[in-house]
C-alpha positions as a Markdown table, in Angstrom:
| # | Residue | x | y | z |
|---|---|---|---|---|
| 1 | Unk | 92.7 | 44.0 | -8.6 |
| 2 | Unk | 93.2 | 40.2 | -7.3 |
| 3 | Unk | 90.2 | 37.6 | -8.0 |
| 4 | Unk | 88.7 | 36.1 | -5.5 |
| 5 | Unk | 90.4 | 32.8 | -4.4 |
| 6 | Unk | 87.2 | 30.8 | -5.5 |
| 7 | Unk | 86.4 | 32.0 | -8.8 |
| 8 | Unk | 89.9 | 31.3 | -10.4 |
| 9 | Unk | 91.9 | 28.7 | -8.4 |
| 10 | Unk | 94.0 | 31.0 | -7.1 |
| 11 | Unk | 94.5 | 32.6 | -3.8 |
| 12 | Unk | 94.2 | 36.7 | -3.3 |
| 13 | Unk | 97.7 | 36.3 | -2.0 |
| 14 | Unk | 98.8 | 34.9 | -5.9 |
| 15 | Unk | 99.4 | 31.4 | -4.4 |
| 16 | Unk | 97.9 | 28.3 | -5.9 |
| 17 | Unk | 95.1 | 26.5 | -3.8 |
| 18 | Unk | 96.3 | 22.9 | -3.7 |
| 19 | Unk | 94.3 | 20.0 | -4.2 |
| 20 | Unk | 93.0 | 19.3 | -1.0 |
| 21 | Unk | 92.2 | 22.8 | 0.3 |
| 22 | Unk | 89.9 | 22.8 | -3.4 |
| 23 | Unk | 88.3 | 19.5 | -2.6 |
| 24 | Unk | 87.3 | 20.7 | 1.0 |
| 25 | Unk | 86.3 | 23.8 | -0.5 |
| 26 | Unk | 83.8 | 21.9 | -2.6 |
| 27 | Unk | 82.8 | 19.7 | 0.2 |
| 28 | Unk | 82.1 | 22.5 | 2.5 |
| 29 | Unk | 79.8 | 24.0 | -0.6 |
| 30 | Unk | 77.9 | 20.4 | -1.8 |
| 31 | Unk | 77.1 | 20.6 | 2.3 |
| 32 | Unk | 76.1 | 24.0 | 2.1 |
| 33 | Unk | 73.9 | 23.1 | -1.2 |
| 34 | Unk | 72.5 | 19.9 | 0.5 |
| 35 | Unk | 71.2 | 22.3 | 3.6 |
| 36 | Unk | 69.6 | 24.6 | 1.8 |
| 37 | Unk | 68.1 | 22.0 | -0.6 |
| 38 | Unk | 66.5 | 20.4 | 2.8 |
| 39 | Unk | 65.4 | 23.7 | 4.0 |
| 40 | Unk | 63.8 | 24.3 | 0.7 |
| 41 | Unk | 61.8 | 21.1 | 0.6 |
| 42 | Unk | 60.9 | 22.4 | 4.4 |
| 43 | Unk | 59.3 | 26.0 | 2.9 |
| 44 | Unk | 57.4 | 24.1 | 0.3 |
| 45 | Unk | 56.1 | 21.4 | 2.4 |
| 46 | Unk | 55.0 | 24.2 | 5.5 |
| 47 | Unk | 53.2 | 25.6 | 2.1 |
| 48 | Unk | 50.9 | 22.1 | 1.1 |
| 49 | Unk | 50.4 | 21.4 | 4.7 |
| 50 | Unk | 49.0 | 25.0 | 5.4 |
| 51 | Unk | 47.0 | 24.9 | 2.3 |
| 52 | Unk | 46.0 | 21.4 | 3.4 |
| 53 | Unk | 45.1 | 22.7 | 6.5 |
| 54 | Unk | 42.6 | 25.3 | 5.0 |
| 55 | Unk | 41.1 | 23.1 | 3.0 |
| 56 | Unk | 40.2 | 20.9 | 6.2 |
| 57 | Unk | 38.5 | 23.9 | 7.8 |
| 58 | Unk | 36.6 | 24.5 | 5.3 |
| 59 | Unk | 35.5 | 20.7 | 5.6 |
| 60 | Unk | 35.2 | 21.6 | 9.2 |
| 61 | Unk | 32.9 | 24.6 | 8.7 |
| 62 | Unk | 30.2 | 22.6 | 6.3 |
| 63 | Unk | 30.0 | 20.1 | 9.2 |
| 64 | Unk | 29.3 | 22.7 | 12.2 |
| 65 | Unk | 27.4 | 24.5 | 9.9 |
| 66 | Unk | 25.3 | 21.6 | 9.0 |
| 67 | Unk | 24.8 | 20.2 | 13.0 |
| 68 | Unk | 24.9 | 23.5 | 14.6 |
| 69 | Unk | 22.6 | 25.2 | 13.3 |
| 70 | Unk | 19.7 | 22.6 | 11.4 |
| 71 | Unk | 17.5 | 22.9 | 14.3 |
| 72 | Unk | 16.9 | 26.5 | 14.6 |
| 73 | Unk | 17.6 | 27.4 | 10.6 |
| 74 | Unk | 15.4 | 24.6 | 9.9 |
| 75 | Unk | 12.4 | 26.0 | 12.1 |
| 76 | Unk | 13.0 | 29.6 | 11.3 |
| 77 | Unk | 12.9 | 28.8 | 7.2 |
| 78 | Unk | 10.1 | 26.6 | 7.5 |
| 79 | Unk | 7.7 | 29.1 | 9.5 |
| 80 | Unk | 9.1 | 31.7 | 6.8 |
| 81 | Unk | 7.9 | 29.9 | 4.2 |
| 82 | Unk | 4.9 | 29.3 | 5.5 |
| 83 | Unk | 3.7 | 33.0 | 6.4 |
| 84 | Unk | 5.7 | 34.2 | 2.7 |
| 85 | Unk | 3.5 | 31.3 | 1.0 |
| 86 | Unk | 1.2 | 29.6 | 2.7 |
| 87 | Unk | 2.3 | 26.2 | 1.7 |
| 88 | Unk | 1.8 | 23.4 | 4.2 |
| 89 | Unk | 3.9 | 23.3 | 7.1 |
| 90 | Unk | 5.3 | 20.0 | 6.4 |
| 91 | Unk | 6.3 | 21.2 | 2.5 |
| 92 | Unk | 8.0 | 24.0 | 4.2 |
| 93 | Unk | 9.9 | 22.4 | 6.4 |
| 94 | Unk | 11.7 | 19.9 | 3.7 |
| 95 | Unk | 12.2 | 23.0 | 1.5 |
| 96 | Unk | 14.4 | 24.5 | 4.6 |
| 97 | Unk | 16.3 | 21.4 | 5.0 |
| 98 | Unk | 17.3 | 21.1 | 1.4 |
| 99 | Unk | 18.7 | 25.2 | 1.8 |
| 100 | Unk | 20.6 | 23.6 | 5.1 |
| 101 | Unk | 22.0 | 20.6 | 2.6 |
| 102 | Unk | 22.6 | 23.1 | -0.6 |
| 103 | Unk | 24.7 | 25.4 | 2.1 |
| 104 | Unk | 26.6 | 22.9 | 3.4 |
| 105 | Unk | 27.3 | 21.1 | -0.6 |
| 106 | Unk | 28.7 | 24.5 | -1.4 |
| 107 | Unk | 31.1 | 24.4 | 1.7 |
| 108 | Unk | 32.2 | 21.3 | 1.0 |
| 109 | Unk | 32.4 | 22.2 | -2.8 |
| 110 | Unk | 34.5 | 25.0 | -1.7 |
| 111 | Unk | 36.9 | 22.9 | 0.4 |
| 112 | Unk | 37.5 | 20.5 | -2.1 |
| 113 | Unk | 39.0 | 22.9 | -4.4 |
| 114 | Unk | 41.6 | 24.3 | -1.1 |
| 115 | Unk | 42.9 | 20.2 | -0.7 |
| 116 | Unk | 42.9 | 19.5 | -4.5 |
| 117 | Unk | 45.1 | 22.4 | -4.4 |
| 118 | Unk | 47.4 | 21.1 | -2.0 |
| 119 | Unk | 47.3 | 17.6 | -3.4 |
| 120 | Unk | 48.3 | 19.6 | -6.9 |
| 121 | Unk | 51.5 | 21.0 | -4.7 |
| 122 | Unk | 54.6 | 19.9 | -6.9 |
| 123 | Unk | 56.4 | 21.6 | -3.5 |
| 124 | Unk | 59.3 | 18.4 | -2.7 |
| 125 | Unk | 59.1 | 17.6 | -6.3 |
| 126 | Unk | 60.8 | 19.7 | -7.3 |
| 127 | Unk | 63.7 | 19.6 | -4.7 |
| 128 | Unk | 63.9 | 16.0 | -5.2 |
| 129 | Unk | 64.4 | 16.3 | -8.9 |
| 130 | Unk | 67.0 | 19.3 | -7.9 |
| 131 | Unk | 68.8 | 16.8 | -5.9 |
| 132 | Unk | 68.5 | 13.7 | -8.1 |
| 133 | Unk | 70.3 | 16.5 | -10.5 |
| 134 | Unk | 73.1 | 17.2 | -8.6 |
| 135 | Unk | 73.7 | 13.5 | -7.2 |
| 136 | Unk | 73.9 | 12.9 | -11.3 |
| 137 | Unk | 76.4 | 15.6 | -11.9 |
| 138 | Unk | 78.7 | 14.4 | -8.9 |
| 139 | Unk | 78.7 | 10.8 | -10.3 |
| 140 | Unk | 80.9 | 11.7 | -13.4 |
| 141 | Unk | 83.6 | 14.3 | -11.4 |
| 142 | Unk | 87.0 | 11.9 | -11.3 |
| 143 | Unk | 89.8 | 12.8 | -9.3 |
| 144 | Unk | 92.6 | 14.5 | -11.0 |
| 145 | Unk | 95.9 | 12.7 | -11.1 |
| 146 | Unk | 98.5 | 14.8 | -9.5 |
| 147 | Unk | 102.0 | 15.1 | -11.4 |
| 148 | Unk | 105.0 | 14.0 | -10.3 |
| 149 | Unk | 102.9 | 12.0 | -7.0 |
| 150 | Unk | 104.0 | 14.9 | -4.9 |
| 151 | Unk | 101.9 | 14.7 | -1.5 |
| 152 | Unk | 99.4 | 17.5 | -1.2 |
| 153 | Unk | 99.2 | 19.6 | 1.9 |
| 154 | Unk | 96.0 | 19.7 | 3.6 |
| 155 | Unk | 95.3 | 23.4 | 4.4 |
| 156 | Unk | 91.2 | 23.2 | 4.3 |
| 157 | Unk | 89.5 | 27.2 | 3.5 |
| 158 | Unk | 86.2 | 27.5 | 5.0 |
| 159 | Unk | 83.6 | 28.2 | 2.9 |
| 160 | Unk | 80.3 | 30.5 | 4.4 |
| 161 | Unk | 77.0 | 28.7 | 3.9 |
| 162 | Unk | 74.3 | 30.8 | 2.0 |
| 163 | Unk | 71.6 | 29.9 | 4.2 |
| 164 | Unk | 72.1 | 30.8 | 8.2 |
């Protein structure tokens, strides 16, 4: 059973894979590593914006909930309070606005924690460092000298990209 011709050097036909079919074999995979690096960073930013994104509804929410419905919350607590307790009207009516500002502190509260979150996102981070990692390994690969300086034929193997 023959190896396959990228795991060992050598071709399934038992011929050696000279020097520029090997270094366009590893071009055609640092490309291939490159893309999917950039489509990785892609995934993981889509992720922080969309939790970003839900944390700005949420902001959204407090504020409609806050303008929308004051006037008729406001008048429908206060006359509640009044017939549950028989409190002055005017006591009643501050004690409904501070439920209308406690509701809307709470949605806020609640969408701070949804953008902290996606501020938190370590999502390109992380490909960055990936890259910065592999840009650190290719600075120390030298070219090989070739013996005898016998010219190398040029017969590039295409390589399939992981990602489609």
């Amino acid at each position: 059973m023959s190896e396959p011709a990228g795991t060992t050097g050598i071709a399934g036909n038992g011929e050696e894979r000279t020097l520029g079919q090997l270094v366009a074999s590893a071009t055609a995979e640092m490309s291939a590593l490159v893309h999917d690096e950039i489509a990785l960073a892609k995934a993981q930013l889509r992720q922080d914006v969309k939790r970003g994104a839900l944390g700005s509804a949420v902001f959204l929410a407090a504020v409609a909930v806050l303008v929308f419905s004051l006037p008729m919350l406001s008048f429908a607590l206060a006359y509640g309070f009044h017939a549950w307790t028989g409190w002055n009207l005017a006591w009643c009516f501050l004690l409904s606005f501070a439920v209308n500002v406690f509701v809307a502190g709470l949605l806020f509260a609640i969408g701070a924690v949804f953008m902290k979150k996606a501020k938190q996102g370590k999502g390109p981070q992380k490909t960055a460092a990936s890259v910065k990692e592999t840009a650190a390994v290719l600075q120390n690969v030298r070219p090989h000298p070739r013996p005898d300086g016998a010219p190398v034929q040029d017969k590039a193997v295409t390589v399939a990209r992981s990602s489609a």
